[in-house]
N, C-alpha and C positions, 0 to 999 in steps of 0.2 A: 727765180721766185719759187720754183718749186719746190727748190732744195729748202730755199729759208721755211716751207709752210710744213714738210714732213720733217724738218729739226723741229720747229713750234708745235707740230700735233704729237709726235710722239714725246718732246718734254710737259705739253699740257696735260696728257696721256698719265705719263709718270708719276706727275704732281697731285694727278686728280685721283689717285691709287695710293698716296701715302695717308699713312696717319693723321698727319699735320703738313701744314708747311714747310718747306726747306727754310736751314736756318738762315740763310741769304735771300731771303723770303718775307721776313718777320715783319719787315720795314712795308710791306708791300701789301698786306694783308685791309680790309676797310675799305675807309672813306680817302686815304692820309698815304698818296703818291702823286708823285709830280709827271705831267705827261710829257714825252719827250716828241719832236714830230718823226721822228725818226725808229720809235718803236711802234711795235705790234703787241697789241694790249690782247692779251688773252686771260678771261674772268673763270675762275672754277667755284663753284659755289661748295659753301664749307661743309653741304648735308652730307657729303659721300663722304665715307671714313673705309679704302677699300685699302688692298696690300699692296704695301710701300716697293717700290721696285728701284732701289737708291742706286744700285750699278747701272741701270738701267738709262738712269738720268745724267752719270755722272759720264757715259758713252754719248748721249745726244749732245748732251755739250760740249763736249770733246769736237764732236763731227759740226756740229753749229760753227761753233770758233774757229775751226779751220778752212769753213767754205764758203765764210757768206762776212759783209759786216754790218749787217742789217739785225741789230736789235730787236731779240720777242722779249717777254716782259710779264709771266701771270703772276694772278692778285687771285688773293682769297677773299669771297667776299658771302655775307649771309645774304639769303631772300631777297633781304630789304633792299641792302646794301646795292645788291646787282640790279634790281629791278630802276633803285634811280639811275645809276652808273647808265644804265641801256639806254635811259629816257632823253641821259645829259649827252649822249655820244661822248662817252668818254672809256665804252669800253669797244672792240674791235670782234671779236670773239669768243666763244662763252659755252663751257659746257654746262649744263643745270639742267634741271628736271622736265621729263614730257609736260608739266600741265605748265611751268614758265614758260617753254619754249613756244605750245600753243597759246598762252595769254599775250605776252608780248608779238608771236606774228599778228594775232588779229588787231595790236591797237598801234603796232609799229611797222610792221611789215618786216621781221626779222627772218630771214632765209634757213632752210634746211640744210645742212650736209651730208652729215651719217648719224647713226644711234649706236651709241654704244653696249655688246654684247658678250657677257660674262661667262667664263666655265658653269655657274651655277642655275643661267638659266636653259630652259629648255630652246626658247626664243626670244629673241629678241623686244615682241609683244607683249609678256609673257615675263615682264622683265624684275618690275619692281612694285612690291606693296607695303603695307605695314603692318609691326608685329608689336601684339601688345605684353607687358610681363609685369609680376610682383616678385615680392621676397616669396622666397621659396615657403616661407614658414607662415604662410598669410593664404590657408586654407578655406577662406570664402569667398574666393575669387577663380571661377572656371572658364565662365564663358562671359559673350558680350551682354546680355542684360545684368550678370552679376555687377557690369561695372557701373551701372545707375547712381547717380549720387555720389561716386566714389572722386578722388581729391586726381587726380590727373596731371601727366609732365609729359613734352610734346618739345623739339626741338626750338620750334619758330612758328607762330599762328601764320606765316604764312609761308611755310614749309611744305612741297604738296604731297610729298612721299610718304608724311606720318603724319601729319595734323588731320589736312584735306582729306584724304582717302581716309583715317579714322570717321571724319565728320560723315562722308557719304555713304560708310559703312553702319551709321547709326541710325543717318537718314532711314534705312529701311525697317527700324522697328519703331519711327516715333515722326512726326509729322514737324518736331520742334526739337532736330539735333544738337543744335548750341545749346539747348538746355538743358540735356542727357547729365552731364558731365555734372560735376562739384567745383570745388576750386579750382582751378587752372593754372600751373606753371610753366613758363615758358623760360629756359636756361640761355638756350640760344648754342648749344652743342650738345652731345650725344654721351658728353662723361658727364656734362650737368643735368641731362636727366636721369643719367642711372645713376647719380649722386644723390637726389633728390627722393627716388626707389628707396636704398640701400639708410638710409639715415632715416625711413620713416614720414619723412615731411611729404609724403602721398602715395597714395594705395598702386598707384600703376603708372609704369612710362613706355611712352610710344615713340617707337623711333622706327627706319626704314630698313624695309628688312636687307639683312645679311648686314647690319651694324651689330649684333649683339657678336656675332662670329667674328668679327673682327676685332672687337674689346676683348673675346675671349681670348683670342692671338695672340695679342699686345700684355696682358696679364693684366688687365686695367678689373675684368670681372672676373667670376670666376662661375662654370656653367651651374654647381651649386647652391648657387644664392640666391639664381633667379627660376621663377617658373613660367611659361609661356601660359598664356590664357588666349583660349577661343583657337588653338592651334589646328589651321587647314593648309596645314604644307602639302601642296602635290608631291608624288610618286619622283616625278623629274626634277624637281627645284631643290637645289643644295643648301638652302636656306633656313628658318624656320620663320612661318607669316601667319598673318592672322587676318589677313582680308584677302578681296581678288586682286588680283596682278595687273599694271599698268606697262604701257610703255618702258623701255630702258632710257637712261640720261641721253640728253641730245645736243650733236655739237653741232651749233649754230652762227651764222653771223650777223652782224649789223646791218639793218640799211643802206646805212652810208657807206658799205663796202662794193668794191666794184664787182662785175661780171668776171673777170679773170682773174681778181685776186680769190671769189669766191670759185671758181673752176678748180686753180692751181690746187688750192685747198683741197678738193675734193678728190681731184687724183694722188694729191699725197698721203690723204686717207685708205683712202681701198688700192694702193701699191705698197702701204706698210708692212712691211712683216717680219714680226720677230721672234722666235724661238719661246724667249724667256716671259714673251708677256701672256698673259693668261686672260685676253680677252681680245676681242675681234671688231670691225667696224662695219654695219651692215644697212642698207636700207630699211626702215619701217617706221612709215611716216603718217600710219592711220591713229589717227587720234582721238576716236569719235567717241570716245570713253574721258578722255580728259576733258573733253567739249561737255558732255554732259555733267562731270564734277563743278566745271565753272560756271554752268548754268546753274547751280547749287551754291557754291560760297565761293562764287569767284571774287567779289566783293571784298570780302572776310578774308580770302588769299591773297592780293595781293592789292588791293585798294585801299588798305587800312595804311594809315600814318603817309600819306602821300605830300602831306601841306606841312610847311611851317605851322601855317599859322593853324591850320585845324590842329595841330600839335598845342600851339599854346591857347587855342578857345579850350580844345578841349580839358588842359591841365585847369583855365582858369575854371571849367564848370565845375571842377571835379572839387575843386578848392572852394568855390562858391555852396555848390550842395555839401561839402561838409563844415561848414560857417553854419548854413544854414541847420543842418542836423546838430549842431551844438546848441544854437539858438532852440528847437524844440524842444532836446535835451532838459536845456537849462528851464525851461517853460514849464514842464511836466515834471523837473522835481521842485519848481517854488511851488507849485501846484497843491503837489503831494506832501511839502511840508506844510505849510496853512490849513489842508485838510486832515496831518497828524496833530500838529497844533491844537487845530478847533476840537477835534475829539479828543487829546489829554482835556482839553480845559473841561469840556463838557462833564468828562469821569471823574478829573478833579472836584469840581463844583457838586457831583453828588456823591461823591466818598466823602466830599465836608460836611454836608447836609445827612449823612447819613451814620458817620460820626458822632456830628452833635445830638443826633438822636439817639445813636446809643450811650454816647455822653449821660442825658438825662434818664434814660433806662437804668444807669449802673447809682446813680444820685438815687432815683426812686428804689434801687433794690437796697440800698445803706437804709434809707428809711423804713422799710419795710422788714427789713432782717433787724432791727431793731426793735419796732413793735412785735413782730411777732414771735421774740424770742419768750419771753414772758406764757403768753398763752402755751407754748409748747413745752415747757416746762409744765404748767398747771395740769394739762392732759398726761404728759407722763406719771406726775403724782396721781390722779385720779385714777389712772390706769390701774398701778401698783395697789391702790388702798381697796380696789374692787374687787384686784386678784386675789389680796388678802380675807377680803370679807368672806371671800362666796372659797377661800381655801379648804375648809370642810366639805363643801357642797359636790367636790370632785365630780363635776361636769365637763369632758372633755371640749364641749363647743365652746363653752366659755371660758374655758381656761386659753384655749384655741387663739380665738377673740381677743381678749385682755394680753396676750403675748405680743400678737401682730399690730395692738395699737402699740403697747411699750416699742416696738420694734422700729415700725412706721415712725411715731413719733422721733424717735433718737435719730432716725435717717435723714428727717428734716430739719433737729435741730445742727445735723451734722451740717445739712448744706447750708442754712441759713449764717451756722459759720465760718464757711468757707468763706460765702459773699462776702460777709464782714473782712475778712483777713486780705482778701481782694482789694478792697477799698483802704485797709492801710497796708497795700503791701506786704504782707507780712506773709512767709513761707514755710510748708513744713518741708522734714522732711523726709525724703524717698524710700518707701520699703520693698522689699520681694514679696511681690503678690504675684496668685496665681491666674490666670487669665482667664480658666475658666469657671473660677467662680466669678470676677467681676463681669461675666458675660451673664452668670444665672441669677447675682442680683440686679443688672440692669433690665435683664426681660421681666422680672418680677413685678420692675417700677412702671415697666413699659406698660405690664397687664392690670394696672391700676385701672387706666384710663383707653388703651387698646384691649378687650375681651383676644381676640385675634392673636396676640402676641404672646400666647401659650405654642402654638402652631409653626412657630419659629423653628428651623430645622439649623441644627448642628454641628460641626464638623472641629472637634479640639482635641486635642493631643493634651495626657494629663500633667506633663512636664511645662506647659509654658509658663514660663515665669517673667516678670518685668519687674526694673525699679522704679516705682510711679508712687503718686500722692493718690489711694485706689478711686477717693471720690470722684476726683477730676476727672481719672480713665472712664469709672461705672457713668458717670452723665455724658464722658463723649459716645461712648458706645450705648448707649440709651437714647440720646438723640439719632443716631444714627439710621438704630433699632425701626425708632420712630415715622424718621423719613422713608425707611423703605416702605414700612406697612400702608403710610396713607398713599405711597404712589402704585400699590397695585391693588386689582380689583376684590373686592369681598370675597369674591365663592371663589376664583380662579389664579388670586396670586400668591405666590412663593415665596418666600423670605429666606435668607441661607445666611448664617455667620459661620464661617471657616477660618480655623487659625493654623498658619503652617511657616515652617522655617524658611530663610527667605537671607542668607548668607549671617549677619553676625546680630541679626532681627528675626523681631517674629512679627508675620503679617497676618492682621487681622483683618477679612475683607466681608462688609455686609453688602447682601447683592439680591435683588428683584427683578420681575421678570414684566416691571409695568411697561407703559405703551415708551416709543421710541422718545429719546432725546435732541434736539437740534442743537446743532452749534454752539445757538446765539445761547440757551441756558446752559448749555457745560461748558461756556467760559464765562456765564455770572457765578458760574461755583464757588468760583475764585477770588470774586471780590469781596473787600473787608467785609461790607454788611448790605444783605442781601438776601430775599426769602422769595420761593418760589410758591407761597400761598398767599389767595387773599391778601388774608386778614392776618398774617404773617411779620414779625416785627424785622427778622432776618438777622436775630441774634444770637440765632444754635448754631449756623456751622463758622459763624463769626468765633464764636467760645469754644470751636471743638476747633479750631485754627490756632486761638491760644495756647488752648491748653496740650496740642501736641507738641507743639514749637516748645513751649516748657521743659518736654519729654524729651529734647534731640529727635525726635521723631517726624514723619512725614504724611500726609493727610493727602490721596490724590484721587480722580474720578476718572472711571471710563467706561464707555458702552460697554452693553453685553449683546452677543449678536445670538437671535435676530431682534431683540429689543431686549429693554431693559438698562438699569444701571449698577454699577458696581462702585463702590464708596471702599477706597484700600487705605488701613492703617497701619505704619511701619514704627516699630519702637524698638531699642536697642534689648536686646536679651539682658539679664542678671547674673553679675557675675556670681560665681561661686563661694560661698562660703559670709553671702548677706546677709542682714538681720531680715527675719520674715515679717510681714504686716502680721498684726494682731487679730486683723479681722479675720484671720483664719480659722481661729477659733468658734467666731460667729458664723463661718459657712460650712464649717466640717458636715453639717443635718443636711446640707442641700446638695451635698456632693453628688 
């Protein structure tokens, strides 16, 4: 019996030190092997990834097969896997982790043998922690609170080498360490967390340390690509870790294993010895550090998924609360559309009402540009016949006079027929005008009925030029004029028109320094018809909407900080070599 348990420990030994599994192994590995009565089941859980000693293996079986014909048999098994295997007695022996070996003695009564001791630690105690890492290239990530919030990958949540001891190690900066973390991936091996690393899909993965040294072995990483965070490797530890040091892995046995198969066992461990292996079997069986871990997320390690059926409650809750989150979903956007709904209708119903109103507005100005073309003609004549009379009289204030009613006059018989030409559609068309006379006869108009609107300050460049219909421009920009001067104060407000190139445009922007704007009125700016006074019909920026549209041009409004609004007009520049407006002639004196 001896002989059979130092063949079984030093092949368990072997197997628990490669990579992977041997390939006569593969079958063996889970939930998914058949028990024989006649073997000896020895579990190595799949956390440890240490160096493969395959000669080493391939001599214990050698020496098994020649001296015994008594059957061992190990299985790879994760966490999970071993912790039920332990429960079903369905496994014999088992190396895995100090806080397994402590979980299962207290709720199974699973026996001690040796602990297993590495060239890299200093002791045995002393053995094993966890080391956290990112992409080498992922510069905001040093220490443990950098990793707050960040996206996390971890072999097995109920892993205790690298999960656990991560979680205990959080424990000390937060009262609520399950909830440190961000998203949580769990691969269930150590190239699927640093898979998970290396492709980005999360900020940081935890594995047990002296795994990353051994991926670097294997050529699986490369030391390179990853950077260690929160790095407190001792002096003595051949490793690289990022928490305290636990226990080293512990071979243990079952229960149901007798007294002298567990003896036999024991002397075949500490009478092993072999040249080539680079680790030792020693006693240290103080655990009072993994006692305390499980008094923390013992629960969380190794109690989670224990049931069928809390397996399938729990799939059903998880399917029921996203039923249910589709159902509120779906709640909250009928919600949201009924309440889009009702306010299109709402804004509908007064863009109609507000329409029809200007509907009748544009009816009343046909009848009104109608009668009143008549009288403005007869004042022009009158004008003319008075300028004639009193021509001897060479009075400059009256000739003055007599100039600026002829002037005035033509200005309004000009817009009375725009309106007309309005009402039958009818277009002219576009000439090169200069922009900054259509800005000096709009402040002109402005200062008919604004005194104020002399004070209007300036900013034009003598080259701007536009292709525009100039009346339609001078009343957009005279409305505008208009609306700055009533929205700032008498004695203290500012008026500014500024014209400046603006890519294959030129922008005209009138801007005031009156009291602040909300919201809700710089999005009625926007609607067809709409006035922000009184007694207000709200059909100047209605008509200064058409008539840029007419222009290819764009009409848009935005604060001015710390108050104030700004009204921006964008029109296509003129090209070169266009017929000029006539009225140039008429403003050459006001240049």
């Amino acid at each position: 019996m001896k002989k059979i348990f130092l063949v079984l420990v030093a092949s368990l030994l072997a197997a628990g030190f490669c990579v992977a599994a041997p390939d006569n192994a593969s079958d063996q590995s889970g939930e998914h092997w058949e028990r024989d009565p006649n073997e000896v089941i020895i579990a190595i859980s799949t956390s440890f990834n240490w160096p493969a000693i395959l000669d080493f293996i391939d001599r214990t079986k050698t020496v098994f097969e020649a001296n015994t014909h008594f059957k061992v048999k190990h299985v790879w098994l994760n966490p999970d896997e071993m912790r039920q295997a332990f429960f079903l007695h369905r496994i014999d022996f088992f190396i895995a982790s100090s806080g397994f070996f402590k979980y299962v003695n207290e709720m199974g009564g699973a026996h001690y043998i040796a602990t297993m001791k590495t060239s890299q630690m200093p002791t045995a105690r002393d053995g094993i922690g966890a080391v956290y890492f990112t992409r080498a290239d992922n510069t905001h990530l040093y220490t443990l609170p950098d990793m707050r919030s960040q996206r996390v990958a971890a072999i097995s949540e109920s892993d205790f080498y690298s999960w656990n001891v991560a979680l205990n190690d959080v424990a000390n900066l937060t009262q609520y360490p399950l909830n440190w973390f961000g998203k949580t991936r769990f691969p269930g091996s150590d190239a699927g967390v640093v898979d998970l690393v290396i492709k980005k899909e999360v900020e940081v993965g935890i594995l047990p340390s002296c795994q990353l040294e051994q991926l670097f072995m294997q050529g699986v990483l490369l030391p390179e690509d990853i950077r260690i965070i929160n790095d407190i490797t001792p002096k003595n530890y051949g490793c690289r870790v990022s928490t305290p040091l636990f226990t080293a892995p512990i071979l243990g046995a079952s229960a149901h294993m007798s007294e002298n198969a567990i003896r036999d066992a024991a002397m075949a461990v500490f009478t092993f010895k072999d040249p080539h292996a680079d680790f030792d079997w020693v006693i240290s069986n103080d655990l009072r550090n993994e006692a305390h871990v499980l008094s923390r997320f013992g629960d969380n390690a190794f109690r989670a998924n224990t049931s069928n059926v809390r397996k399938t409650y729990e799939k059903a809750a998880v399917i029921g609360t996203f039923i249910l989150l589709l159902a509120l979903v779906y709640a909250a956007m009928i919600r949201k559309s009924v309440t889009i709904a009702t306010t299109q209708l709402e804004k509908t119903q007064e863009e109609k009402g507000q329409l029809e109103r200007a509907g009748i507005v544009s009816g009343l100005s046909m009848l009104i540009a109608h009668e009143i073309r008549q009288p403005l003609t007869s004042i022009t004549t009158y004008a003319e016949g008075l300028q004639f009379y009193l021509e001897d009289n060479n009075d400059d204030i009256v000739n003055e006079a007599t100039t600026g009613i002829q002037r005035e006059a033509q200005r309004v018989s000009d817009i009375v027929e725009r309106v007309r030409q309005y009402a039958k559609n009818q277009k002219r068309p576009h000439v090169k005008t200069n922009i900054a006379l259509l800005v000096t006869r709009a402040r002109r108009s402005v200062a008919n009925s604004i005194p104020r609107a002399e004070d209007i300050r300036f900013d034009i460049p003598n080259d701007a030029e536009i292709l525009c219909e100039p009346i339609e421009i001078e009343l957009l920009i005279a409305n505008l004029m208009k609306n700055a001067l009533q929205a700032v104060d008498k004695e203290t407000g500012v008026v500014k028109v500024i014209v400046k190139s603006h890519e294959n445009k030129w922008e005209i922007s009138v801007e005031d320094n009156g009291l602040p704007i909300s919201d809700e009125a710089l999005e009625r700016l926007t609607h067809p018809v709409t006035s922000q006074k009184i007694d207000g019909l709200g059909l100047g920026l209605s008509i200064c909407r058409a008539i840029i549209l007419k222009h290819d041009g764009l009409l848009t409004y935005e604060r001015r900080s710390p108050r104030g609004l700004r009204a921006i007009v964008r029109i296509p520049k003129a090209p070169v070599g266009h017929a000029t407006d006539p009225y140039h002639s008429e403003y050459d004196n006001e240049k």
